[in-house]
TORFIMI-14497 format. One line per 8 residues: for each residue x, y, z of N, C-alpha, C, O. Coordinates in nm, 4 decimals. Each point is the difference from the previous one (the first is absolute). Layout:
! TORFIMI-14497
X Y Z X Y Z X Y Z X Y Z | ...
! end
This chain:
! TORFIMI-14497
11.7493 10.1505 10.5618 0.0119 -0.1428 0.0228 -0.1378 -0.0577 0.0322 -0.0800 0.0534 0.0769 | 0.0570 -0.1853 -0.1535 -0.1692 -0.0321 0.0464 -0.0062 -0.0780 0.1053 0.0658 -0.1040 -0.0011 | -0.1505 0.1398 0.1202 0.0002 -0.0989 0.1177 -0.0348 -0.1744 -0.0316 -0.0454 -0.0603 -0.0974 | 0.0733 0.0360 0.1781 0.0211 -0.1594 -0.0132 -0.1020 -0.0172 0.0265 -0.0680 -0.0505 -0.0894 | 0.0048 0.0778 0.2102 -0.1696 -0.0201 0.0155 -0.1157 -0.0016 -0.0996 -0.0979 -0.0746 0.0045 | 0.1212 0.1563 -0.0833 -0.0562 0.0920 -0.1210 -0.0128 -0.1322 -0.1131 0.0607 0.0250 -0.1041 | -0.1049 -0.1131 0.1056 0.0376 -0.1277 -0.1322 -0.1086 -0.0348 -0.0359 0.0097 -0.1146 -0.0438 | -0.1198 0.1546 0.0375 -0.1300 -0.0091 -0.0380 -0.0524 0.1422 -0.0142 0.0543 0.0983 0.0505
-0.1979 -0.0966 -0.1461 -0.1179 0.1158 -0.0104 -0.0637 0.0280 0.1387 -0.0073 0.1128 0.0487 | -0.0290 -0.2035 -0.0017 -0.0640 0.0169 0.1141 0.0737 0.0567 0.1326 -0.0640 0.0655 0.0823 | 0.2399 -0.1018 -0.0611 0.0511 0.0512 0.1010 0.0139 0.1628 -0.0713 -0.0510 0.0836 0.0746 | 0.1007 -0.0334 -0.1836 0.0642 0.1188 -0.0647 -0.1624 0.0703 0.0522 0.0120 0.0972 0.0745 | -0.1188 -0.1283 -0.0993 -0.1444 0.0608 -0.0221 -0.0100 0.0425 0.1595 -0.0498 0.1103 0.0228 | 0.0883 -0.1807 0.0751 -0.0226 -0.0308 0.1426 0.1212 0.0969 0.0695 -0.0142 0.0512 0.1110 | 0.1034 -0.0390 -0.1725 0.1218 0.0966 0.0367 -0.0687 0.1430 -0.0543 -0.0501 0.0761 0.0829 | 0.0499 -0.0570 -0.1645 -0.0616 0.1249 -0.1135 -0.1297 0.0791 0.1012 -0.0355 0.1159 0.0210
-0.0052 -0.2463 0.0217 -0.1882 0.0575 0.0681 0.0503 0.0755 0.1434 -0.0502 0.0972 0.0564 | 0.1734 -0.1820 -0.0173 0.0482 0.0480 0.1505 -0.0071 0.1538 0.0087 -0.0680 0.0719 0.0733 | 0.1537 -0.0435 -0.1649 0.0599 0.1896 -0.0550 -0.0782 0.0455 -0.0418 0.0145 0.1174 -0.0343 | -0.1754 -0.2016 0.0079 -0.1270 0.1160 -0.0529 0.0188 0.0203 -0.1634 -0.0664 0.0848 -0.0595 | 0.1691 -0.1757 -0.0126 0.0560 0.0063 -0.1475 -0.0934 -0.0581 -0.0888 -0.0051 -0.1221 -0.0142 | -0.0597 0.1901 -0.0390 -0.1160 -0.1142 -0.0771 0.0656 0.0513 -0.1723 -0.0595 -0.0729 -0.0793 | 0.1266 0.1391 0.0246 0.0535 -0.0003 -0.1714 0.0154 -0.0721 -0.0260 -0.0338 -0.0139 -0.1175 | 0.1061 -0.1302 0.1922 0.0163 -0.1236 -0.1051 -0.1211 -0.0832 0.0064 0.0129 -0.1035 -0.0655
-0.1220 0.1161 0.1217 -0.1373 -0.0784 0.0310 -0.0273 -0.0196 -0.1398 0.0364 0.0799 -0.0862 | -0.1111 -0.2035 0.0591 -0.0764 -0.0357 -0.1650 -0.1403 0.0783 0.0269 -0.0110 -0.0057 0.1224 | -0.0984 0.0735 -0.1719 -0.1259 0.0199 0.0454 -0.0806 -0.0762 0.0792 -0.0879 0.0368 0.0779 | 0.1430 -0.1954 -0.1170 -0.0997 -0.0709 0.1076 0.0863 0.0039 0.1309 -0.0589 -0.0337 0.1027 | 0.1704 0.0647 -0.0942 0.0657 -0.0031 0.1324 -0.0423 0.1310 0.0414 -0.0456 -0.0033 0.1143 | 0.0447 0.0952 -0.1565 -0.0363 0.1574 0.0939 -0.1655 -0.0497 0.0353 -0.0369 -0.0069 0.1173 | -0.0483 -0.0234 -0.2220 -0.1262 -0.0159 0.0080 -0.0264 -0.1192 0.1722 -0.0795 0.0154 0.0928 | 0.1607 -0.0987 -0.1108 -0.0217 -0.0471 0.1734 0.0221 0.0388 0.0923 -0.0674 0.0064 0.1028
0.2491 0.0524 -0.1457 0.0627 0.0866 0.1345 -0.1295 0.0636 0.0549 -0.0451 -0.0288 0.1109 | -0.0301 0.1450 -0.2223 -0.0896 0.1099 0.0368 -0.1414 -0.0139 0.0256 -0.0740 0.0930 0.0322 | 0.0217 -0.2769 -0.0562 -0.0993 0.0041 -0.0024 -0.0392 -0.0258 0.2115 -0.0895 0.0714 0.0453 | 0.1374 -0.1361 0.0200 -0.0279 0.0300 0.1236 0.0670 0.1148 0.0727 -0.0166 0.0137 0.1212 | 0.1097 0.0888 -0.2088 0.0337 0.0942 0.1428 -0.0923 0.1503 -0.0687 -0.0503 0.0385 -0.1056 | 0.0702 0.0036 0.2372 -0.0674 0.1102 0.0093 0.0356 0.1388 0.0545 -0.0319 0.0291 0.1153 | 0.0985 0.0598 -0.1962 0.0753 0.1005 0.0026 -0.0970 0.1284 0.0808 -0.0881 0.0669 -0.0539 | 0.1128 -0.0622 0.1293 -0.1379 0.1158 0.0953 0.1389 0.1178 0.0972 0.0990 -0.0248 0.0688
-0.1596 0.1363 -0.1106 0.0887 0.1409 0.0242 -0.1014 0.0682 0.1512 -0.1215 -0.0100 0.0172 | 0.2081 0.0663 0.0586 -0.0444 0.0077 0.0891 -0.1430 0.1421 -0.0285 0.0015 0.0665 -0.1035 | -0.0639 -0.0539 0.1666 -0.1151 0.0993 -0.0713 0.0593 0.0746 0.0219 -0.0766 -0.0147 0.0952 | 0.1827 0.1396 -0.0688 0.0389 0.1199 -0.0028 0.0669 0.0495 -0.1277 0.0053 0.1032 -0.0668 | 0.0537 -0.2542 0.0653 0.0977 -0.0145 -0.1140 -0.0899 -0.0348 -0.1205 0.0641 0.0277 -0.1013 | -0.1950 -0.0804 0.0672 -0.0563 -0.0320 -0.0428 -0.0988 0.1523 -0.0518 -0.0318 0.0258 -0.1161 | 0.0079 0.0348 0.2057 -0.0586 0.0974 -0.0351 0.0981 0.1279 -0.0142 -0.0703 0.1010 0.0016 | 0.1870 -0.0738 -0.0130 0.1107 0.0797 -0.1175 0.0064 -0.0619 -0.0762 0.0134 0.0717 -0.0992
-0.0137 -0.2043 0.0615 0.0431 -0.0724 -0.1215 -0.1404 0.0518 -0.1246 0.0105 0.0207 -0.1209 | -0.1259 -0.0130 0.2046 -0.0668 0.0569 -0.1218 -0.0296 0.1586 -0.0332 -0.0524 0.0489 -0.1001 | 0.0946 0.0031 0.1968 0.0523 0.1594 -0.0867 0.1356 0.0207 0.0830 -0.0009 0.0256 0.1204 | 0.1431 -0.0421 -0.2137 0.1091 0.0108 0.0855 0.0600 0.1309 -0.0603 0.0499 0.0286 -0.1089 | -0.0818 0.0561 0.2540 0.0219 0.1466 -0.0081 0.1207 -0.0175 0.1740 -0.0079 -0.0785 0.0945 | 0.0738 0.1558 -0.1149 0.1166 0.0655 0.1126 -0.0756 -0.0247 0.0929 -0.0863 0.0873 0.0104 | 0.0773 -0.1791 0.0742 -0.0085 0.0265 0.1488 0.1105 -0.0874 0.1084 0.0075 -0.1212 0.0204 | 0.0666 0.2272 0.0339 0.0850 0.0177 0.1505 -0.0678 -0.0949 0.0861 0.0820 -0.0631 0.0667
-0.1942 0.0324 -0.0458 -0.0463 -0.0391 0.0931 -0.0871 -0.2065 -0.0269 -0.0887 -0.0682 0.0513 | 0.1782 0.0575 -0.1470 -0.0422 -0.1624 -0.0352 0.0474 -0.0975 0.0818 -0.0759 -0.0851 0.0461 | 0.1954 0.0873 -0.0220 0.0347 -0.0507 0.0568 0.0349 -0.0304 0.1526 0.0771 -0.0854 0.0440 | -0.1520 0.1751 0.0222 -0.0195 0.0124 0.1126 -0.1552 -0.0455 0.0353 -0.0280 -0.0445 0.1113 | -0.1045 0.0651 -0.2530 -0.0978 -0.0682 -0.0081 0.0238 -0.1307 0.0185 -0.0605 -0.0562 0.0913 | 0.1648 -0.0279 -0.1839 -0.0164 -0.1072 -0.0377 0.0730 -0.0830 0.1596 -0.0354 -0.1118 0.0376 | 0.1476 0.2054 0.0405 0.0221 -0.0635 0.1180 -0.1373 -0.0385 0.1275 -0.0307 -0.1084 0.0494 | -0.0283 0.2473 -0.0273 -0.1244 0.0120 0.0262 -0.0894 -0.1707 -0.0152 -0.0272 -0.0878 0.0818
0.0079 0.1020 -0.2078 -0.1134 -0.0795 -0.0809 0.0565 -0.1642 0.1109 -0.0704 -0.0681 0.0747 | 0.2525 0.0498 -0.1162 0.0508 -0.1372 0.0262 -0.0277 -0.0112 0.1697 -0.0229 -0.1100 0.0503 | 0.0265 0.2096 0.0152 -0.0006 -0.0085 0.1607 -0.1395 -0.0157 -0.0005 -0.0358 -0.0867 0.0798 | -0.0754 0.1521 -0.1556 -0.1474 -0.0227 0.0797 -0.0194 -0.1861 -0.0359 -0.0687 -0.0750 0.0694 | 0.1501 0.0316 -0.1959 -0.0826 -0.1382 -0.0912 0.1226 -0.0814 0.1084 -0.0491 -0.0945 0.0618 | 0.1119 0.1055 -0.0500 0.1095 -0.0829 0.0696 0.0610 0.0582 0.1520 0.1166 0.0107 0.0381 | -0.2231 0.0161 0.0186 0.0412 0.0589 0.1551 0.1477 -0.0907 0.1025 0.0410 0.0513 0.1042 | 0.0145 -0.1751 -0.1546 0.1201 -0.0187 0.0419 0.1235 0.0372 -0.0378 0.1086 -0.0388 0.0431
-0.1448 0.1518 -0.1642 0.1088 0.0316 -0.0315 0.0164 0.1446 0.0634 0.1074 0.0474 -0.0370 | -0.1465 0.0004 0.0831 0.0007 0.1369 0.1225 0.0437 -0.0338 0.1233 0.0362 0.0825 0.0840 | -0.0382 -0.2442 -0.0629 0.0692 -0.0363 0.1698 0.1163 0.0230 -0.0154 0.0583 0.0048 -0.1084 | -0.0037 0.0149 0.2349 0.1440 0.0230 0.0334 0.0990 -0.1006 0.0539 0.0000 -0.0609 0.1070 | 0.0793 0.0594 -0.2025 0.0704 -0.1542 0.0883 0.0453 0.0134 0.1226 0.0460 -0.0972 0.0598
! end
């Protein structure tokens, strides 16, 4: 059923962007979506991503990595 909200390009494009959905984008619509954001991987994750071999221990890097860059997320409520 198509939402009622949904009655224009611009709301369907604006719903679509919410969910991270960019397949129905025209090129110039992905080309804006993408031209101010900036997709950045945390460096642990960043550095398996360029030789991604088995390691057990990534994700406990990448918690690591979020507590030293974001020290309020280690407080205790």
């Amino acid at each position: 059923m198509l939402n009622p909200y949904l009655i224009n390009r611009q709301s369907v494009v604006a719903d679509d962007l919410t969910h991270n959905l960019t397949a129905s984008l025209t090129k110039e619509e992905l080309s804006a979506y993408l031209e101010g954001c900036m997709v950045e991987f945390p460096p642990p994750m960043a550095q398996w991503m360029a030789n991604p071999i088995e390691d057990k221990t990534l994700g406990r890097k990448c918690v690591l990595w979020a507590i030293a860059t974001y020290p309020s997320l280690a407080a205790n409520p």
